[in-house]
N, C-alpha and C positions, 0 to 999 in steps of 0.2 A: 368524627361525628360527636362523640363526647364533650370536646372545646367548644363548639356551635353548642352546644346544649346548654353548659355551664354559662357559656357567654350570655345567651339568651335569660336564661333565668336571673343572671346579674344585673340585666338591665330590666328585668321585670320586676325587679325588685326594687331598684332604683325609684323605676316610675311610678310604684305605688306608695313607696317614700314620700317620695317629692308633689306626686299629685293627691294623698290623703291630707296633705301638710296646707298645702294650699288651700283645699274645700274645707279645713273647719277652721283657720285662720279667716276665711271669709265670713263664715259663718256666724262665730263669734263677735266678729266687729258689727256685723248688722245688728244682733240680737242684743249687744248692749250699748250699744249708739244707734239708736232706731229715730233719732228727733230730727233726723232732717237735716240738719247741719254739718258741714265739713269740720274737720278739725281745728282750721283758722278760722271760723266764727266762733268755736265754742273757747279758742284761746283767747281772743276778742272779749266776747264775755265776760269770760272769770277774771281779767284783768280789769274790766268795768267795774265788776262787781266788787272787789278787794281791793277799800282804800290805801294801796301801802305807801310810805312814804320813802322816799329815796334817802342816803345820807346827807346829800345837801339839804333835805328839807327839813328834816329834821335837825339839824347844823342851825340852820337860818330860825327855828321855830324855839331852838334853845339860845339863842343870840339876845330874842326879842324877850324873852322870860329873864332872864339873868341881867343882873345890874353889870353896868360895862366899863368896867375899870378896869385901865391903861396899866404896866408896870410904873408909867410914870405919874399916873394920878396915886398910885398906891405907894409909890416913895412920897410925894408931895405930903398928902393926907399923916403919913407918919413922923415925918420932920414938921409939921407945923404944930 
């Protein structure tokens, strides 16, 4: 009778674990994501919103700023 006892209370315990866990993880996420929006809009967004540039583009964006000497314009230029 003891082992039913202990058993029971192990899984009572369990359940109020796992299901306190769960109601204020829910809770939380409403209360501070209340806009209406799923997660992949609001990733959507802030990717809109944050021009970043990738390393190609900035690669390409420093290409067009910089004067474009070859090693072999830059031997030419020193031997002449």
């Amino acid at each position: 009778m003891s082992e039913k006892g202990l058993f029971a209370s192990i899984c009572g315990f369990f359940k109020g674990l796992f299901s306190s866990d769960s109601e204020q993880s829910t809770a939380n996420n409403t209360s501070s994501n209340n806009d209406g929006l799923t997660g992949v809009e609001r990733y959507i967004q802030n990717q809109a919103n944050t021009p970043a540039l990738t390393g190609v583009a900035r690669y390409i964006l420093n290409l067009e700023s910089a004067p474009a000497l070859t090693g072999v314009e830059k031997y030419i230029r020193n031997n002449a």
